[in-house]
C-alpha positions in Angstrom: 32.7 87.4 134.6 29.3 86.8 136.4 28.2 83.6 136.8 25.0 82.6 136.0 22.7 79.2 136.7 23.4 76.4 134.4 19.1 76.8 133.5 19.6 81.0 132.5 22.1 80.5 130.0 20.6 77.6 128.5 17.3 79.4 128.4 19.2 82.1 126.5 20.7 80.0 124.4 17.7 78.5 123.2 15.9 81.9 122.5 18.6 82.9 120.4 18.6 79.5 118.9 14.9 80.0 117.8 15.5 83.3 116.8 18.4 82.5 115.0 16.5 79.8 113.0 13.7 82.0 112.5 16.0 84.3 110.8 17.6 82.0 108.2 20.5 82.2 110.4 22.3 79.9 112.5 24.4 79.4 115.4 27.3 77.5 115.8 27.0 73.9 116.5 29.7 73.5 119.1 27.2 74.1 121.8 29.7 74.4 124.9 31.3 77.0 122.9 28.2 78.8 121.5 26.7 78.2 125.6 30.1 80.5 126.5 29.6 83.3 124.1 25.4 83.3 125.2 27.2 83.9 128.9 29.5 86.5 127.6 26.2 88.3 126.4 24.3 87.3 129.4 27.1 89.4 131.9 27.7 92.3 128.9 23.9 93.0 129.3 24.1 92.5 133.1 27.2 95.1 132.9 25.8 97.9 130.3 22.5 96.9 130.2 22.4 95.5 126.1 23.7 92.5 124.7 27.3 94.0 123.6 29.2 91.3 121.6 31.7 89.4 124.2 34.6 89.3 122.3 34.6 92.8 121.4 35.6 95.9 124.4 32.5 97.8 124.8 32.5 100.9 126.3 29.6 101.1 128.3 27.9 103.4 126.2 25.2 102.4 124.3 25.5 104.6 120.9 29.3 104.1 120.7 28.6 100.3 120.9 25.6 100.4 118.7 27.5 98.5 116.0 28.8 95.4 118.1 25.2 94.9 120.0 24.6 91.6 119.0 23.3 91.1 116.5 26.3 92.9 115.3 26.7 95.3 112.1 29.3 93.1 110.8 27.3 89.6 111.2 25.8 89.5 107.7 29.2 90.6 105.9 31.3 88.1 108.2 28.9 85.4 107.5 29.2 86.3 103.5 32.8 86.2 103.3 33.9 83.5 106.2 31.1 81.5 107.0 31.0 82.9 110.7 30.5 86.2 112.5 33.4 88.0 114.4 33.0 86.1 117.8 31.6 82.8 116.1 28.1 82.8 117.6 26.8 82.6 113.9 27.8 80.4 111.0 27.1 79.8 107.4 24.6 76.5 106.6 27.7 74.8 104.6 29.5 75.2 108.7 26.4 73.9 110.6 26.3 70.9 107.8 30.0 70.4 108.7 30.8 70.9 105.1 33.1 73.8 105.8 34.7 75.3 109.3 34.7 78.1 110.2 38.2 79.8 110.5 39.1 83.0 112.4 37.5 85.8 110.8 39.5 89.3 110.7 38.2 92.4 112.9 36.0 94.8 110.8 34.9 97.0 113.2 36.3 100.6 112.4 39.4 101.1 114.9 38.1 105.0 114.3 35.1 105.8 116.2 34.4 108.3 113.7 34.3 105.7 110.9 31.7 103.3 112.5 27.8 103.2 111.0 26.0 104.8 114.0 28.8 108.1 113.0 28.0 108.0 109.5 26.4 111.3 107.9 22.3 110.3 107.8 23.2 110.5 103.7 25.1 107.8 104.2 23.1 105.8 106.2 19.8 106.4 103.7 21.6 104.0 101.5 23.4 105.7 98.9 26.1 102.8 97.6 23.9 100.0 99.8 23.2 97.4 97.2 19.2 95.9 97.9 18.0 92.7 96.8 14.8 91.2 96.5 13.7 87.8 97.4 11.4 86.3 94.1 9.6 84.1 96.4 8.0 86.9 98.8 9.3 90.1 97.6 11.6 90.5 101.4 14.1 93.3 100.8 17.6 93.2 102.2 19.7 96.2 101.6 23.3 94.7 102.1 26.3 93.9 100.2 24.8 90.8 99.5 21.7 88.5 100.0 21.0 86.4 102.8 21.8 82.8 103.2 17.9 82.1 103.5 15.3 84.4 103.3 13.6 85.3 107.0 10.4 85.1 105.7 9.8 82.3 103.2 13.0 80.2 103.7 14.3 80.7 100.3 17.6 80.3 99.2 20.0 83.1 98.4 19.9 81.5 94.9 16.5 83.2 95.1 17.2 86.8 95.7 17.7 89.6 92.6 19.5 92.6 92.3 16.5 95.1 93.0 16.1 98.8 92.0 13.8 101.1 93.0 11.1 102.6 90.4 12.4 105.6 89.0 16.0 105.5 90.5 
């Protein structure tokens, strides 16, 4: 792995932090850990040029890794079901708040190439079985499998999101 000055991964780190925050999302607290992961994606975009996740094998090719560029495809799910992402860069607000920890977290990345989003027929991707949900605060739409943890534009709760459907649907 490259090595990189103490000051580049820390300036990294804190980008992502802001970002992160800005987001409604979070990143782990255990900063030495999280400061290893922001060096993994520090050499992976030194390497192939984009920000693949580091605990996944990229290929080098950007659309076969479109799905584990970090942000990853699987974040939002991962963080829904076990309060971190794949690689633990993100966690839930009950982890930061130490009221849970987060645990390993199974691989849900399609082991068929053929399987994974970027492949999927444009039908597919146009959202045909994606659940939507609106935030009642500011209207934001998310179309995932389930709300965000806080909404990245008004900061409101997941309590705060509806089920949405579109007029005439």
């Amino acid at each position: 792995m490259a090595q990189f000055e103490s000051k580049e991964v820390d300036a990294q780190y804190e980008k992502l932090a802001r970002e992160a925050e800005a987001g409604g999302y979070h990143l782990n607290p255990d900063r030495e850990f999280t400061r290893a992961l922001v060096e993994g994606l520090l050499t992976n975009v030194e390497r192939y040029g984009y920000a693949a996740c580091p605990c996944r094998r990229a290929t080098g090719t950007r659309e076969e890794d479109l799905d584990v560029i970090c942000p990853c495809d699987y974040r939002d799910a991962d963080l829904a079901d076990y309060d971190a992402c794949y690689c633990g860069l993100y966690v839930s607000g009950d982890v930061l708040a130490g009221k849970k920890e987060a645990g390993a977290i199974p691989e849900r990345r399609p082991a068929k190439k053929e399987d994974r989003p970027q492949y999927k027929p444009r039908a597919e991707k146009a959202g045909a079985g994606i659940k939507v949900w609106r935030c009642r605060v500011c209207g934001y739409l998310a179309a995932r499998e389930a709300p965000p943890e806080v909404c990245p534009v008004c900061k409101a709760s997941k309590d705060r999101f509806e089920p949405f459907a579109f007029p005439g649907a």
